[in-house]
C-alpha positions in Angstrom: 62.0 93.8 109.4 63.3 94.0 105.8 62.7 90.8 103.7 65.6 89.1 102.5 66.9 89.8 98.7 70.0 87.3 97.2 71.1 90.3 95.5 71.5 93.0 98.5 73.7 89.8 100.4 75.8 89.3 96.9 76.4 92.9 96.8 77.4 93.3 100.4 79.8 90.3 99.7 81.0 91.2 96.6 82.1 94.7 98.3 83.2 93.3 101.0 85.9 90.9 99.1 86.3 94.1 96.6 87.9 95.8 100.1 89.6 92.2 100.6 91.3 93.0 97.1 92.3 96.0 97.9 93.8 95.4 101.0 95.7 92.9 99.5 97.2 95.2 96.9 98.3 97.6 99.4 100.2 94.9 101.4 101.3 93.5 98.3 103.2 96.7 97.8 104.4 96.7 101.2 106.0 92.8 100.9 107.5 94.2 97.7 105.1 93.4 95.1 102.9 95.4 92.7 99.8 97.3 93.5 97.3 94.4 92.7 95.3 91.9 94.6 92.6 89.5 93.6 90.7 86.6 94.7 88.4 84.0 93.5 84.9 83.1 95.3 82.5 80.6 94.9 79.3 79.9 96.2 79.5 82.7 98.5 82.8 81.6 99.9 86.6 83.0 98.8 88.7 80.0 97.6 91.9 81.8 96.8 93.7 85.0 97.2 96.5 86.4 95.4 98.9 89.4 94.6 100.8 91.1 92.3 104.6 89.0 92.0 106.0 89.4 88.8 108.9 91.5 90.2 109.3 88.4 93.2 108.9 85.5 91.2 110.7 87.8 87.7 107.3 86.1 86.0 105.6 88.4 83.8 102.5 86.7 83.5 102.4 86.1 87.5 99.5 89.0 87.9 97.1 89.2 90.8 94.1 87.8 88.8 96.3 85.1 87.6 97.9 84.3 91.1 94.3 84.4 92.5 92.9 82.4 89.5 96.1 79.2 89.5 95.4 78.9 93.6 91.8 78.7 92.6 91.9 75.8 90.2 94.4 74.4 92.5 92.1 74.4 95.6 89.3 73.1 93.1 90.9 70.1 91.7 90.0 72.2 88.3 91.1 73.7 85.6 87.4 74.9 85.2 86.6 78.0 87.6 82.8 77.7 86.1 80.5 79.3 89.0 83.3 81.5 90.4 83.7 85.3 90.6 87.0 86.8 89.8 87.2 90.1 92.1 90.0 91.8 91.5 91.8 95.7 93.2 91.8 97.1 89.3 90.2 96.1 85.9 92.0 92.8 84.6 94.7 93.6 81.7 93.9 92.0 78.0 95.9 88.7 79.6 94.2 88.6 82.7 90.9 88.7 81.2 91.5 86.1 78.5 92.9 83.9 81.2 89.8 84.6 83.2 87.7 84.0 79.8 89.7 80.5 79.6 89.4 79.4 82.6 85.0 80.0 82.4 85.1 82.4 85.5 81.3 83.5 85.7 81.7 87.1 86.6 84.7 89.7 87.4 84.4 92.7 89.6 86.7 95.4 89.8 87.4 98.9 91.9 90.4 100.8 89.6 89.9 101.1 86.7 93.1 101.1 83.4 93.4 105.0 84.1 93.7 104.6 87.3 96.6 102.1 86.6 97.9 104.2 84.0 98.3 107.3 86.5 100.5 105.5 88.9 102.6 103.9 86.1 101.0 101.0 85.3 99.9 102.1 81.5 98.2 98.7 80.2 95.9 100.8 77.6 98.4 100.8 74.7 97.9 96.9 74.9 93.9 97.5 74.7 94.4 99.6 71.7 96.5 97.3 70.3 93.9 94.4 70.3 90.8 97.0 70.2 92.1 99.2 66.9 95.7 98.3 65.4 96.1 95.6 62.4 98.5 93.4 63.0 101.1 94.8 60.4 101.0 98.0 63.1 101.8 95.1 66.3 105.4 96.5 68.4 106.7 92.9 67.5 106.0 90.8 64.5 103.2 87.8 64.9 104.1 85.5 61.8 102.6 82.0 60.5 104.8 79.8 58.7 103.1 77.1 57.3 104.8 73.7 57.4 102.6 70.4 56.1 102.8 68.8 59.3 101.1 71.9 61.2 97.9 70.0 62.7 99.8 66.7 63.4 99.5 67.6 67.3 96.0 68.4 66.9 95.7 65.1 65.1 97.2 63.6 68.3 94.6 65.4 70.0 91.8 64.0 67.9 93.0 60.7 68.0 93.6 60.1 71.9 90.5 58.5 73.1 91.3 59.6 77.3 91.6 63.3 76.3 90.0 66.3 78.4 88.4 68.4 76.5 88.2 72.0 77.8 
């Protein structure tokens, strides 16, 4: 009789959903999505699952880790997914990995990684170089700040509402 170890059981679970993510992605493709699937799980339990449907919903942003991580919060009552895992068919994109830094998920696992992607079309890395090694002068699209005097007046707003929620 082997003793039990939290560790072995979170392993066996996270592979377990890791196959639940890529199952998804391959029926995404099939219902005419994209080759990506994710879900979110918390205390040992998935809360939300979701695909690849920016071609279905013509929403760039709506990626599986995003899809996966907007029914989470939904199901939660939160805009916080503190204490969750993010598991997601291929490593998260720049955007799906600052969403999953904004919305506090605890941990992200992934199978494919952004080669992977890259050989069957989905070529995300020039986006990681941008971020990891071009100035901005070098950007494909110009990022500009025009300063106007009343620049902070909603962050004044902010400041000043006394029922705000911080996050």
């Amino acid at each position: 009789m082997t003793a039990y170890t939290p560790e072995v059981n979170v392993e066996e679970s996270e592979r377990a959903w890791l196959e639940r993510a890529i199952g998804l992605a391959t029926d995404s493709v099939a219902n005419g999505g994209g080759p990506f699937g994710a879900l979110v799980a918390k205390a040992g339990e998935v809360v939300a699952l979701g695909n690849n449907q920016v071609t279905a919903t013509l929403d760039p942003t709506a990626h599986a880790e995003v899809s996966a991580m907007r029914a989470a919060c939904r199901e939660l009552g939160s805009f916080s997914l503190e204490g969750c895992v993010l598991v997601t068919s291929c490593e998260p994109c720049p955007m799906c990995l600052s969403s999953a830094l904004w919305a506090r998920v605890d941990r992200i696992v992934y199978a494919a990684d952004r080669h992977d992607a890259a050989d069957a079309g989905f070529d995300d890395r020039k986006f990681y170089d941008l971020f990891e090694t071009k100035p901005a002068s070098m950007w494909p699209m110009p990022v500009e700040r025009l300063s106007l005097p009343n620049r902070t007046a909603p962050f004044d707003s902010w400041l000043a509402k006394a029922d705000r929620i911080d996050y």
